[in-house]
C-alpha positions in Angstrom: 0.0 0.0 0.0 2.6 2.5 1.1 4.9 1.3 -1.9 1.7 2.4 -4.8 1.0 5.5 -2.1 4.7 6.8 -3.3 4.9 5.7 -6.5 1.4 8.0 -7.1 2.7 11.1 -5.3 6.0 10.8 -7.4 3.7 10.2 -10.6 2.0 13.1 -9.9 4.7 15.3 -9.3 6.6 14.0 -12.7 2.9 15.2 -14.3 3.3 18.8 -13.3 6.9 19.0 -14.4 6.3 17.8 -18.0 2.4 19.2 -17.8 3.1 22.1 -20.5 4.7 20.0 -23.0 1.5 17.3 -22.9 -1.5 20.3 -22.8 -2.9 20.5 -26.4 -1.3 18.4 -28.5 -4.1 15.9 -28.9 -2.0 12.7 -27.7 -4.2 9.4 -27.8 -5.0 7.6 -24.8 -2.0 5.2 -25.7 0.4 7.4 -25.6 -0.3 9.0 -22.4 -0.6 5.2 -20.9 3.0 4.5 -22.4 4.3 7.6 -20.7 2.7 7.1 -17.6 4.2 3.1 -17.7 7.4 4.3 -18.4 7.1 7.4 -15.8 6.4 4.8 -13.1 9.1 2.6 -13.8 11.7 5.3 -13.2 10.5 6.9 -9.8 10.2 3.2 -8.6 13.9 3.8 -7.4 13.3 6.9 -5.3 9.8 5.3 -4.3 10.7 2.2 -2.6 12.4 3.4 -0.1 10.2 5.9 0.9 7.4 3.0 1.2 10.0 1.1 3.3 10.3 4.2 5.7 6.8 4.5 5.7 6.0 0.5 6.1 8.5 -0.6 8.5 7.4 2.9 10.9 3.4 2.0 10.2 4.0 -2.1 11.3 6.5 -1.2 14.4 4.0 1.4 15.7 1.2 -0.7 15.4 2.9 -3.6 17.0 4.1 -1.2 19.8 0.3 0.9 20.2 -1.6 -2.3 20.9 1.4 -3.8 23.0 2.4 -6.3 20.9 5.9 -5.6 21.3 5.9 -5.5 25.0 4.2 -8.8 24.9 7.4 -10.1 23.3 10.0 -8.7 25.0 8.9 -10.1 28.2 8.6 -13.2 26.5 12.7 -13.2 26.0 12.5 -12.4 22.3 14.7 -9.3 21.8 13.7 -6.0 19.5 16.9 -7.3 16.8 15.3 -11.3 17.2 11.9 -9.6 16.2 13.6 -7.6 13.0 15.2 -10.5 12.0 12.7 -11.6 9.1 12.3 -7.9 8.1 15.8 -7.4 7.5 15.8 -10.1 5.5 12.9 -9.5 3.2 14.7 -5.9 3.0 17.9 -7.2 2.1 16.3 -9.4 -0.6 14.4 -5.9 -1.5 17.5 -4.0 -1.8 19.3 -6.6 -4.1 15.9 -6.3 -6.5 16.1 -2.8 -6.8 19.7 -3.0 -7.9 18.4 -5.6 -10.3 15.4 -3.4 -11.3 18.0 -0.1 -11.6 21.1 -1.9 -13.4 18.5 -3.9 -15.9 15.1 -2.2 -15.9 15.9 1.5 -15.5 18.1 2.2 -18.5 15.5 0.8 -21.0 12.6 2.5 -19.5 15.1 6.0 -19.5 15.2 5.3 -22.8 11.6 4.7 -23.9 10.6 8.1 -21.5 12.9 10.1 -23.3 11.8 9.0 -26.6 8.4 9.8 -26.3 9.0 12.6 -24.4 11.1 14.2 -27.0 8.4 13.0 -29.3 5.4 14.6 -27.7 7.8 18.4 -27.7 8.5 18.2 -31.2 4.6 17.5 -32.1 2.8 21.0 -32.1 0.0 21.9 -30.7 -3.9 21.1 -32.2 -5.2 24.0 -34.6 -6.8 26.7 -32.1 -7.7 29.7 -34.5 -8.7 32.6 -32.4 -10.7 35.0 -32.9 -9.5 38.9 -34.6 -5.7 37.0 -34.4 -3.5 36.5 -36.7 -2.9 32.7 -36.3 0.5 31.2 -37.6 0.5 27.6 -36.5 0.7 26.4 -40.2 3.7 26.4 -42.1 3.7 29.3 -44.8 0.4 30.3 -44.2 -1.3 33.2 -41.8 -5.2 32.4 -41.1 -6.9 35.5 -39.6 -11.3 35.0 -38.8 -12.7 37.7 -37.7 -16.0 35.5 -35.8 -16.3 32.1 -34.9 -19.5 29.7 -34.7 -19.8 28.0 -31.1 -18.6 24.8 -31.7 -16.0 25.6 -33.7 -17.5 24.2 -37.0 -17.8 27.5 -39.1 -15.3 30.2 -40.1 -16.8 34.2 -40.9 -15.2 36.8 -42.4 -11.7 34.8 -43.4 -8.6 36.1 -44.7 -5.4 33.9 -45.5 -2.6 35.0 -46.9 -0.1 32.3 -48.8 3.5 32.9 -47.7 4.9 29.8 -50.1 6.4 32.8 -52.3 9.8 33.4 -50.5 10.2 36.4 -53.1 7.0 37.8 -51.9 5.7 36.6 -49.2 2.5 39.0 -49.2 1.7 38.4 -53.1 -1.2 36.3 -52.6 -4.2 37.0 -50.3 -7.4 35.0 -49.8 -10.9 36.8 -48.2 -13.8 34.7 -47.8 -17.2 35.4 -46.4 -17.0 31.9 -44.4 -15.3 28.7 -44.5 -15.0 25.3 -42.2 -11.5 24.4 -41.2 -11.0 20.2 -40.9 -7.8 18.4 -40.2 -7.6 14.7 -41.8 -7.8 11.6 -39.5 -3.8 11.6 -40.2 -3.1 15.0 -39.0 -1.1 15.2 -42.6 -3.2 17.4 -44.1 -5.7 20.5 -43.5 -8.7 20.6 -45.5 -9.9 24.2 -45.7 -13.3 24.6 -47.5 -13.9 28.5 -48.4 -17.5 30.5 -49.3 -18.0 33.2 -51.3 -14.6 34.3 -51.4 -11.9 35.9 -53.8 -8.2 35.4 -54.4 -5.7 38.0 -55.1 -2.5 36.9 -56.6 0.3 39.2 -57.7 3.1 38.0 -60.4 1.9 34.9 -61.4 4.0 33.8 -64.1 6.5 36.2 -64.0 9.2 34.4 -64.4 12.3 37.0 -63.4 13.5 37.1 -59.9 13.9 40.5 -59.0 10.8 42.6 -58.4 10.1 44.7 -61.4 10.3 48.7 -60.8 8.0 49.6 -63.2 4.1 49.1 -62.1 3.0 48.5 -65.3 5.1 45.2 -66.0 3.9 43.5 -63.3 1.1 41.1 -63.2 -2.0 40.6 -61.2 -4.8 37.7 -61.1 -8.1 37.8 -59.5 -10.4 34.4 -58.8 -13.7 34.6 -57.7 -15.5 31.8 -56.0 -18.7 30.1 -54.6 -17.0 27.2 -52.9 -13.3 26.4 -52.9 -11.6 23.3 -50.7 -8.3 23.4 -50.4 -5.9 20.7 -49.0 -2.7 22.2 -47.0 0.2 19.6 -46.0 1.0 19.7 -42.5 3.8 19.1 -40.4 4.4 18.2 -36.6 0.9 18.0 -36.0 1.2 14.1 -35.7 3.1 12.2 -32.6 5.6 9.9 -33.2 8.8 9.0 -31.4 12.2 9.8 -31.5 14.9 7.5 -32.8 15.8 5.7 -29.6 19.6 5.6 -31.1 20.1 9.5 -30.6 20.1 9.0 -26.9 22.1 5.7 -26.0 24.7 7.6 -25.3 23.8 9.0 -22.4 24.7 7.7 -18.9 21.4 7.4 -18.0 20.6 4.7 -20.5 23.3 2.4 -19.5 24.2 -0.8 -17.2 26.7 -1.1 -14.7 28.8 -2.7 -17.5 28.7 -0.6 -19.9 29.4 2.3 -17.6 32.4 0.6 -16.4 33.5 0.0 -20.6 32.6 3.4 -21.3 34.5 5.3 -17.9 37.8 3.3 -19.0 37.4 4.7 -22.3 36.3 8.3 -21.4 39.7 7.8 -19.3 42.1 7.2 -21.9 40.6 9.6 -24.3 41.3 12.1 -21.6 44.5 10.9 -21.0 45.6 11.3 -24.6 44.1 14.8 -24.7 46.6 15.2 -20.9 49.5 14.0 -23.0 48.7 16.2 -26.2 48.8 19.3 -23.8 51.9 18.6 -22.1 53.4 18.1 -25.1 52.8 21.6 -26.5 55.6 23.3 -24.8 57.9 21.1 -26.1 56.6 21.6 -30.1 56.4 25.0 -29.5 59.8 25.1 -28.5 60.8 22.6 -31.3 59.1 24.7 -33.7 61.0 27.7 -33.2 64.1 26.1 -33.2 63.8 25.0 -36.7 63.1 28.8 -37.9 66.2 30.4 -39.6 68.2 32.6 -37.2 68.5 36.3 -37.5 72.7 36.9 -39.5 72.9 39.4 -36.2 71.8 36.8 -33.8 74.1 34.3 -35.3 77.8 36.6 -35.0 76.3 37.2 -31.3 78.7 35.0 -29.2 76.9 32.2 -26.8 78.0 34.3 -23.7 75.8 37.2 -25.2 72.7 34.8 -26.1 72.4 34.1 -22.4 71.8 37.4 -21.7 68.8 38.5 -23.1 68.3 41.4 -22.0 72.0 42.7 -23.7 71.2 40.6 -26.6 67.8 42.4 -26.9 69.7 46.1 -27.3 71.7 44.8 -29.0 69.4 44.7 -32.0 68.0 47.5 -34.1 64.9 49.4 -33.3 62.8 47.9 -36.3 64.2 44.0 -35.1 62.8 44.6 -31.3 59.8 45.9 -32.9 59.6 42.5 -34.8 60.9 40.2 -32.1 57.7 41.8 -29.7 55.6 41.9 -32.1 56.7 38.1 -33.5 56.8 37.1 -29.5 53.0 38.4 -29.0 51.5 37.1 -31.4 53.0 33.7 -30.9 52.3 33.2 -27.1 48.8 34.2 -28.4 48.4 31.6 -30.7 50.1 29.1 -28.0 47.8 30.1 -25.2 44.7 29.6 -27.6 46.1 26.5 -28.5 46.3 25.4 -24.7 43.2 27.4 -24.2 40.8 24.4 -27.0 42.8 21.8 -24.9 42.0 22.6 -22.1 38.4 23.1 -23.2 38.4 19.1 -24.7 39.2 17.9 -21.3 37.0 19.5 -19.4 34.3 18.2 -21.7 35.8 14.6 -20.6 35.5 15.5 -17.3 32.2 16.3 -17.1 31.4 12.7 -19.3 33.8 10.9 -16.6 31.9 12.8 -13.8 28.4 11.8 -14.7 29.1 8.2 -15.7 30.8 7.8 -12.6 27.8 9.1 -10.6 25.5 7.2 -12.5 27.4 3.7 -11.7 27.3 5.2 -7.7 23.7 5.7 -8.5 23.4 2.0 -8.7 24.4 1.4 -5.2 22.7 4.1 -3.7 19.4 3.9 -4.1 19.2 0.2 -2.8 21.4 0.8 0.7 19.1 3.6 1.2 16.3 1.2 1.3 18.5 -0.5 4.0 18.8 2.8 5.8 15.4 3.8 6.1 14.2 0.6 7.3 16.6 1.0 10.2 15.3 4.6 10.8 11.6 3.7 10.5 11.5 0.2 12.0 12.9 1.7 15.6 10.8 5.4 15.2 7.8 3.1 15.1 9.0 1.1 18.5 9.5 4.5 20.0 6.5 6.3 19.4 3.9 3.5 19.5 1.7 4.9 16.9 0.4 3.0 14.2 -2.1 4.1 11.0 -1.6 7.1 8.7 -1.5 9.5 10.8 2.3 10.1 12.6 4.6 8.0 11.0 3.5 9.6 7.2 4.5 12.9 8.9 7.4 11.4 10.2 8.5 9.4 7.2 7.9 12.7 5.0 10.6 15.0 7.2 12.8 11.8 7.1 12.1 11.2 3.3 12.8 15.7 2.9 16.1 15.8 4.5 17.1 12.9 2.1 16.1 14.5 -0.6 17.9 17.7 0.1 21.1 16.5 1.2 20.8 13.8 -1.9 20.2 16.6 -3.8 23.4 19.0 -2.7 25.3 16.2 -2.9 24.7 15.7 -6.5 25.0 19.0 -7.0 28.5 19.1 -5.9 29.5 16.0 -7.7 28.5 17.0 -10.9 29.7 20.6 -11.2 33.4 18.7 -9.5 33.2 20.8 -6.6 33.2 17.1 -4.3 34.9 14.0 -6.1 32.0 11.8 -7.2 31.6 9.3 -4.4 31.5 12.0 -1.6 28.4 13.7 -3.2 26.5 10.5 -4.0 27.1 9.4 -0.7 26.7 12.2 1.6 23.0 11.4 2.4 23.7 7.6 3.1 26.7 8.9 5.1 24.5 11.3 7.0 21.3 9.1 7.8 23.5 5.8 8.6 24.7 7.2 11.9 20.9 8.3 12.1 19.8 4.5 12.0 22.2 3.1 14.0 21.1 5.4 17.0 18.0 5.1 17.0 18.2 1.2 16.5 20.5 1.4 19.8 18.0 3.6 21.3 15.0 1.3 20.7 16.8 -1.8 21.4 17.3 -0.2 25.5 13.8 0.7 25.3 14.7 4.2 25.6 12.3 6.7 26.4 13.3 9.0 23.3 10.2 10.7 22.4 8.3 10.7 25.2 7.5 13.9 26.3 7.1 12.7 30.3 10.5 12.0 30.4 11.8 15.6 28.9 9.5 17.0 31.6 11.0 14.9 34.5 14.6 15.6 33.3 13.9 19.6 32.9 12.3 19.0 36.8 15.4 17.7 37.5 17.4 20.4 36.2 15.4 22.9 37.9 15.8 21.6 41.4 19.5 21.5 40.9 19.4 24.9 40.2 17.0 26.0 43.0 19.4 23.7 45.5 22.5 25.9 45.0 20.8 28.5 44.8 20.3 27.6 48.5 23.6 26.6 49.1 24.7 30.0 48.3 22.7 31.9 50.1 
């Protein structure tokens, strides 16, 4: 229950972040199932363990509220004895989800981005508004200035046909009405016109520049009763994206083929390492072959090792030349150095994300792990089973996750952390968490009851008031 509980919150909240791309553009029911299949599929790694936090803090507090758990601890069974089975079946739920997000994920990443690209490169249905200029079809400008109720009947239509890149104002349709009709195929627009005329300008000319002279040009009038016309569309329909345009990305991979592809993101960077150490020496190898100035080569070695007498040495129009010749070379060198360094930062941010994709693997499932050891002993503390406390509970727990999760990553990709430190830090941070409060439940400690606060504030205070005493 808690498990489809999170995976329809997460649903949701993947609806609202895609919802402008999916308004209006007439998607069948099949498609929207698809999406929604393959939506579900990929939060199921962030919503297991919530529903773990949420299961294991809903069965320990209902165990503990009708004294279930008293019962057997004075019956010699200890709280670790009683968690035995659940740690298992969590264990075994931990190794599936590393089976479902090394297998499972990368496919259904795949397929969601697919259709998703799909569904943002379809455009949206024909809406023709009223006294606007509508442009949603390719080389043509539909302007009506009344519309019938239902949408069925055009009045007072003008269109003007923009296929005339030379002029694209030349030809101009007005029509007293019309109905507007897209095909079952969304291929074509079927646009039946009343009582209408066509104004077309040039038609046949033949010479690409626009004649000067008025009289040379040419002009065609059409008058009509009833005129259907059939305009191609584009876009209109769904359909998805090669899947083959993003396999690339670390996202769609296993844990092998992240491991392949991090070796070989490695040595391309390490070639690209070598190529840029290597420029000093060919820039000095370079000028070395370049013929020597007939001054600089009657200047003894002694002199050579002092520039700076070398240097005034020379002629006024030389130094000018050796500057200028010395600028615009360390220019060309540190642009050089500059696309080098450029390459391999590109390959750091590949080597970055594959890397925290292959972490990603591992994280996930010991967090499942972790929050059954958070939630298992909050629900043997606070004795409170149902809906109520432990969903508030498990959402605080399941926020600070998030947000540390989320820095974390944050760090690790822009190379502020190295990789495993950011994809970590939540698992490092709640661990300690677990542990505690496993330790705490196991002693049958007293940590959220509110008596015992009291009692130890009571006990403070008459401390306080005794020396108090004492000093006077």
């Amino acid at each position: 229950m808690t498990f489809f509980i999170s995976m329809f919150i997460l649903v949701m909240q993947f609806l609202w972040r895609y919802v402008d791309d999916l308004i209006g553009k007439g998607l069948e029911w099949s498609v929207m199932g698809e999406l929604l299949f393959y939506a579900s599929l990929q939060v199921i790694p962030m919503a297991l363990p919530l529903a773990i936090l949420l299961a294991s803090i809903m069965t320990f507090g209902n165990m503990g509220e009708n004294y279930e758990l008293i019962a057997l601890k004075s019956a010699g069974i200890s709280l670790s004895k009683i968690m035995r089975p659940l740690i298992t079946l969590t264990v075994v739920t931990a190794l599936l989800a590393y089976a479902f997000s090394n297998n499972v994920l990368p496919v259904a990443n795949l397929k969601l981005v697919s259709i998703l690209h799909g569904i943002r490169q379809t455009r949206l249905e024909l809406d023709i508004k009223e006294r606007v200029f509508y442009q949603g079809v390719d080389d043509f400008t539909i302007k009506v200035q009344d519309k019938a109720r239902d949408g069925s009947m055009l009045y007072d239509v003008m269109i003007y046909d923009h296929t005339d890149r030379q002029a694209s104002n030349s030809n101009v349709t007005l029509a007293d009405s019309g109905k507007l009709q897209m095909s079952t195929d969304k291929k074509n627009l079927l646009l039946t016109l009343f009582d209408g005329v066509r104004y077309d300008e040039k038609v046949g000319f033949s010479n690409e520049r626009r004649p000067s002279n008025k009289e040379t040009q040419q002009f065609r009038t059409d008058v009509f009763k009833k005129q259907i016309a059939v305009i191609q569309l584009q876009g209109f329909d769904f359909s998805k994206t090669d899947e083959g345009l993003f396999k690339g990305s670390d996202k769609m991979k296993n844990l092998k083929q992240l491991s392949h592809d991090i070796d070989s993101i490695e040595k391309e960077r390490l070639v690209y390492i070598k190529t840029l150490e290597g420029r000093s020496e060919l820039f000095y190898f370079n000028r070395m072959q370049q013929p020597r100035d007939e001054r600089l080569e009657a200047i003894s070695e002694a002199q050579i090792l002092n520039i700076d007498s070398t240097y005034h040495t020379l002629s006024t129009s030389k130094q000018q030349m050796i500057l200028q010749n010395a600028t615009r070379l360390t220019r060309d060198h540190k642009q050089i150095l500059e696309d080098q360094m450029r390459f391999i930062q590109v390959e750091d941010v590949r080597l970055r994300r594959h890397n925290m994709e292959l972490h990603r693997k591992f994280t996930l499932s010991f967090a499942c792990l972790i929050f059954f050891f958070i939630g298992a002993p909050l629900g043997a503390i606070i004795r409170k089973g149902g809906l109520g406390m432990p969903v508030v509970i498990s959402i605080f727990f399941f926020i600070v996750y998030y947000i540390v999760d989320t820095m974390g990553v944050k760090f690790a990709k822009e190379g502020v952390w190295e990789v495993y430190q950011g994809m970590w830090l939540s698992s490092a941070i709640l661990l300690p968490i677990g542990v505690f409060l496993t330790y705490k439940s196991a002693t049958d400690s007293s940590l959220l009851n509110s008596d015992a606060y009291f009692m130890f504030i009571w006990k403070i205070k008459e401390k306080l008031t005794f020396f108090k005493v004492i000093n006077k």
